[in-house]
N, C-alpha and C positions, 0 to 999 in steps of 0.2 A: 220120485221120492226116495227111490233105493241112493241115488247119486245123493242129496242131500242127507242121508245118514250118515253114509261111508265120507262126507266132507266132514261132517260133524266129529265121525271118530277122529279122523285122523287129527284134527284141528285141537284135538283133548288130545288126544298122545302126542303129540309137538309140543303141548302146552306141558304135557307131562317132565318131557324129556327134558324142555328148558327149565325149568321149575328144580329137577333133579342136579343138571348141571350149575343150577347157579350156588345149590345147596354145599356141592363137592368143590366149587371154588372159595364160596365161604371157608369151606372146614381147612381148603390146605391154607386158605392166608392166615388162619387160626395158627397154623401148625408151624408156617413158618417163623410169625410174629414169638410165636413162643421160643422157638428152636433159638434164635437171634436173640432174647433175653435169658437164655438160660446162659448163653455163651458167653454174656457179659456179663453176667453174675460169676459164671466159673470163672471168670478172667478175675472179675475184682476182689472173689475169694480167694484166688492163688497170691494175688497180691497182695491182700492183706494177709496172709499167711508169711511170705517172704520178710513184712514190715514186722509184723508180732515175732518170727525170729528173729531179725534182726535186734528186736528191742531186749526181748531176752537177753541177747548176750551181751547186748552191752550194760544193762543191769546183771547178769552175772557176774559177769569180769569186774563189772566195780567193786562186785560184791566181795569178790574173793581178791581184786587189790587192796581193800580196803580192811581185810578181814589179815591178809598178808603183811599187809604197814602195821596193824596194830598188834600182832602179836611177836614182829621184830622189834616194835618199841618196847611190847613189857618184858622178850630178852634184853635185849640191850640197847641202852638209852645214845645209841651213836650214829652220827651226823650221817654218817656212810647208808646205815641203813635206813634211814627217815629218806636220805637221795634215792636207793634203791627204789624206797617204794611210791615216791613219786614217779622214778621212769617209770616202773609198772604201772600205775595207773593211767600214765599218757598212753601206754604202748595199747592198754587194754580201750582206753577211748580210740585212738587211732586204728584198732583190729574192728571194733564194734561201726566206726563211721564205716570204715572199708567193705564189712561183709551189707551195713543199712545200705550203700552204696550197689554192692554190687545183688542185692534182691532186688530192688529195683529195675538194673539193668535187666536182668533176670526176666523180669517178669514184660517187662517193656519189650523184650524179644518175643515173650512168649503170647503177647495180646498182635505182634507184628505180624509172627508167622500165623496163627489163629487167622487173623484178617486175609494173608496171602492164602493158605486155605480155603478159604471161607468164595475170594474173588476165581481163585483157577477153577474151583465147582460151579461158579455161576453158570458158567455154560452149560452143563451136566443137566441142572437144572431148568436153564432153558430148553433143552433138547425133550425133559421127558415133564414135565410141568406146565411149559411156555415162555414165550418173552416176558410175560405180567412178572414169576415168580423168580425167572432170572434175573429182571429188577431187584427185587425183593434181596436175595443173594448178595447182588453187588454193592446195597447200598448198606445192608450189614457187615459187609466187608469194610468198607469205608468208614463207617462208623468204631468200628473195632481198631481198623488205622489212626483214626483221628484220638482216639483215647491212650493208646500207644505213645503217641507223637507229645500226646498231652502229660501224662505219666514220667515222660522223658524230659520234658521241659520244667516239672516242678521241684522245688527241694524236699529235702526231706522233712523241713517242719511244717510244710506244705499238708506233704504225704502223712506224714502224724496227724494233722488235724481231719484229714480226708478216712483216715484207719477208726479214730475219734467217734466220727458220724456212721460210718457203719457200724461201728460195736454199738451205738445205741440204737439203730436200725435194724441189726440182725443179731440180738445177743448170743442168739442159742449156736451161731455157726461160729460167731467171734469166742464161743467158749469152747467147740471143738476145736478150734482152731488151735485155741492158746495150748489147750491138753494136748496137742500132738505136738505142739512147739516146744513144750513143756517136757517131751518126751524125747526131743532130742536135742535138746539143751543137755539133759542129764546125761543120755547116750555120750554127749559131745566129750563132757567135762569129767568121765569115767573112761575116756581111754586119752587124756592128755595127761594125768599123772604121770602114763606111762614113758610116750612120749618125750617128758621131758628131765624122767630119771636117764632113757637112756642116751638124751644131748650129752 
């Protein structure tokens, strides 16, 4: 009878153990599932970030070509300056395509390395996790790639309408977003006076 007790415990404490382990595997796939969508939240906030700057400026710069053309018109009503501020306005869409151009890039790097990151730790995580969660790792790596790859292949009216969907998805980040955008837009446009008294 003694044997059949001590079978019994141990038969509840293996039950235990297992019971406990399968809880701590639950909780890291919990953890990793999260980890791997925060990261692609941070990636599509940086990006939209990059894109609401970019749009900034190119509504700035229109603003102030435009602000520019009309107060050379009510000085002086001449041919010269109506052409002046038409190059300025192309100069100012051609600056605003170039920097919507180059956030983009920007950020398409930054979802690339993110993912190279994300795949050299897989092992890491294999090592001290498992094979299960080293999966887990590599194929948030890949996924992070594939959005990069994807990011990189669209245009920018593309990407506007993609900025579009998440500002009505996440207003309250798309409105921090703008106010920092907003804040160095104005940083921007408070040291080019200077810049280009001293051209």
């Amino acid at each position: 009878m003694a044997k059949t007790e001590a079978t019994e415990h141990l038969e509840k404490s293996a039950k235990d153990t297992a019971h406990s382990a399968a809880e701590t595997i639950h909780a890291a796939k919990d953890v990793a599932g999260e980890a791997a969508a925060d990261a692609k939240d941070h990636a599509k906030a940086r990006f939209a970030q990059a894109l609401d700057e970019a749009k900034a400026s190119v509504s700035a710069l229109g603003k102030k070509a435009h602000e520019q053309t009309e107060a050379y018109r009510e000085k002086l009503a001449s041919a010269d300056l109506i052409n002046q501020g038409k190059e300025l306005a192309a100069d100012a869409a051609e600056r605003a395509a170039a920097l919507a151009s180059d956030g983009k890039s920007k950020a398409s790097d930054l979802l690339t390395s993110l993912g190279k990151v994300v795949a050299d730790n897989a092992g890491v995580v294999n090592d001290k996790l498992g094979e299960k969660y080293g999966d887990y790792a590599r194929t948030a790596a890949r996924s992070i790639q594939e959005t990069a790859a994807k990011l990189e292949a669209k245009d920018l009216g593309e990407l506007g309408e993609d900025a579009k969907g998440f500002v009505r998805a996440r207003p309250f980040v798309a409105l921090g977003i703008a106010a920092v955008a907003g804040f160095l837009v104005a940083r921007a446009f408070t040291s080019t006076p200077e810049v280009q008294e001293e051209a």
